[in-house]
C-alpha positions, -999 to +999 in steps of 0.1 A: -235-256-919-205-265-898-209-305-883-223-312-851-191-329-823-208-364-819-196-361-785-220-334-782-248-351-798-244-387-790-265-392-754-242-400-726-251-436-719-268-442-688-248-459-654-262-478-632-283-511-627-311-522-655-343-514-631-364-539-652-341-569-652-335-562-615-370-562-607-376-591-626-349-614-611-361-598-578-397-608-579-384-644-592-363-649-563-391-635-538-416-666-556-391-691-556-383-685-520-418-683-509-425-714-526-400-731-508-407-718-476-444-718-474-453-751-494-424-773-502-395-770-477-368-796-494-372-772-520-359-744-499-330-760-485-321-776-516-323-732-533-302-725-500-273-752-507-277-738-541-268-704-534-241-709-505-223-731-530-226-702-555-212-679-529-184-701-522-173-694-557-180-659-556-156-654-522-130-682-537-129-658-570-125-623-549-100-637-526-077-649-558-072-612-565-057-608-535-031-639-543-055-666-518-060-694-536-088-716-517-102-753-525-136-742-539-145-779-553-140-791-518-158-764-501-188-765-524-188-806-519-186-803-479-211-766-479-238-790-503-236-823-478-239-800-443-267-782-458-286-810-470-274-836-446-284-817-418-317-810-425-326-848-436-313-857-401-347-836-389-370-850-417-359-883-412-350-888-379-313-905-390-298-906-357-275-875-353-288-841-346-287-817-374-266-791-356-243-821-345-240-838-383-239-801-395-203-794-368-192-831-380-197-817-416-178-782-411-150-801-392-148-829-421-146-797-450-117-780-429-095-815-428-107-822-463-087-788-474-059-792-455-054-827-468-060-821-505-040-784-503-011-805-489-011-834-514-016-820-544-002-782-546+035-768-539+041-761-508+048-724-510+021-704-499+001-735-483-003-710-447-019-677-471-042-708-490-056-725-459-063-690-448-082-687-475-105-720-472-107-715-432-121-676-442-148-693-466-157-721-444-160-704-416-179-674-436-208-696-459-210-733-444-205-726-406-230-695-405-253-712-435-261-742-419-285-721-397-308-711-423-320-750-433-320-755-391-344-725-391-366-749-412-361-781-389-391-781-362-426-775-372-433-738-376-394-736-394-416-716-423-428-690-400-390-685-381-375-681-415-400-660-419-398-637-388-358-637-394-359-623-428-392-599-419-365-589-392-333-588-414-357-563-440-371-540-413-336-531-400-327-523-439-355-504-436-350-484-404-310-477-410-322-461-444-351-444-434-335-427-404-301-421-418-317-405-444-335-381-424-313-376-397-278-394-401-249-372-392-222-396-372-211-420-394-200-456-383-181-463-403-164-438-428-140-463-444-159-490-451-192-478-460-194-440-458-237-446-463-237-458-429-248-439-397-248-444-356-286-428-361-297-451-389-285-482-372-303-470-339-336-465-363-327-505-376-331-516-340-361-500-332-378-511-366-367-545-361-376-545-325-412-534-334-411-562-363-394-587-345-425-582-319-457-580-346-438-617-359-440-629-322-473-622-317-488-629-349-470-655-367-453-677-340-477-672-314-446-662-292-446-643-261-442-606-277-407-599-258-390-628-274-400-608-310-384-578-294-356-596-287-351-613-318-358-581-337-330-561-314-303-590-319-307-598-353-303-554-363-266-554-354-260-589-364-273-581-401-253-547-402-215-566-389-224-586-424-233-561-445-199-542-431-178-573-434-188-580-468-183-544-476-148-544-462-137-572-482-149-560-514-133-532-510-099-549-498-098-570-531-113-540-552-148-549-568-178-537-566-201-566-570-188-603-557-202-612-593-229-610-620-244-640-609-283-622-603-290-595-632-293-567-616-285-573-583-246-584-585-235-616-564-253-640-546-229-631-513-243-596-520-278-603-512-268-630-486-242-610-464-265-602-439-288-632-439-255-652-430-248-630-397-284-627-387-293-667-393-270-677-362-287-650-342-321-660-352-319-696-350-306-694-313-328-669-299-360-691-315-348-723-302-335-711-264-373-692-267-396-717-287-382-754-283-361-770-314 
């Protein structure tokens, strides 16, 4: 009897992400988060500082393939201090407003990189360095620093809350109506998934969330959920494109292993970052700081 080929035997191994371990560091993160943002809010902030220093990393890492060399330690230090910082200016009523400590913050991190990029490298490539450090700072500190001020006035739990609720539905509608209907794409070269009738269907979906949040959770006049939910759709697909676009540019698929499962922490984060902004502005021009 003539011996089988192993190639022909041997089951082709599976691709793909582990569905159980994703799962599981899914539901953790879900628990940890609600934790944080339900019950014990220093917690929260202090698991958002966490992961925006993590995604400093992750960017600093994926922008060395591409010959950008940042100042990560500096970055992490000044992202860690703005985060924190800004929210115990709320808590404890220090003096300086958290979105004021927060700019002082940013502004100190950007001087901080020039000097220590000056001082202690070569000079050659110090212009394609600091590009790198302004990218990162302006990417994950300036834009994170709205998720703990989300959390600063009383009912913080419930606008983080509505934001995210907001940020999932419009996940929800793109797919759901690209799916079924998507035929223009918006954009072929960056994410070839993506369709002008799915993000139409992530407005609507996040309008009607956006609304229900309003209503029922902030106890908001239901237009300023409509308008949340419209604002924060396009602002969550521009970072779910730009993050996209720059993985792509450096060529990876995942900013890193860092969740099981899920890739990078910038991968679950890129449109939370866009939308945060978004969210924190139309809540405080519409329900008072």
């Amino acid at each position: 009897m003539p011996s089988q080929d192993p190639a022909t035997t041997t089951p082709a191994p599976r691709t793909g992400r582990n569905l159980p371990v994703a799962i599981g560091v899914g539901v953790a993160l879900m628990a940890a988060i609600a934790v944080g943002v339900l019950w014990v809010p220093w917690f929260f902030v202090a698991l958002s500082a966490f992961a925006l220093s993590l995604g400093v990393i992750e960017v600093h890492h994926a922008l060395q393939r591409k010959g950008m060399h940042a100042q990560p330690r500096t970055i992490v230090a000044g992202t860690a201090i703005s985060i924190l910082g800004g929210y115990a200016m709320s808590e404890f009523h220090l003096g300086l407003a958290p979105t004021t400590f927060a700019m002082i913050c940013v502004a100190g991190t950007v001087v901080a990189c020039l000097v220590a990029r000056l001082l202690f490298q070569e000079p050659e490539g110090f212009i394609r360095d600091i590009a790198a450090s302004a990218l990162i700072i302006a990417w994950i500190p300036l834009m994170g620093i709205f998720i703990p001020l989300l959390m600063t006035p009383d009912d913080g739990g419930l606008r983080i809350v509505s934001v995210v609720v907001c940020i999932s539905a419009s996940d929800t509608g793109a797919y759901a109506v690209g799916s079924l209907i998507g035929r223009h794409r918006m954009a072929p070269r960056i994410s070839p998934s993506k369709t002008w009738e799915g993000f139409a269907g992530s407005v609507v979906v996040a309008g009607i969330m956006g609304t229900l949040c309003a209503v029922f959770l902030l106890g908001a006049p239901w237009w300023l959920g409509l308008v949340l939910g419209v604002t924060i759709a396009p602002a969550a697909t521009l970072g779910d494109l730009v993050e996209s676009l720059v993985k792509r540019d450096v060529g990876i698929k995942d900013m890193s292993n860092f969740l099981p499962g899920h890739g990078g922490l910038m991968d679950r984060l890129d449109s939370l970052l866009f939308a945060a902004p978004v969210g924190w502005l139309v809540l405080h021009l519409g329900l008072g700081g």
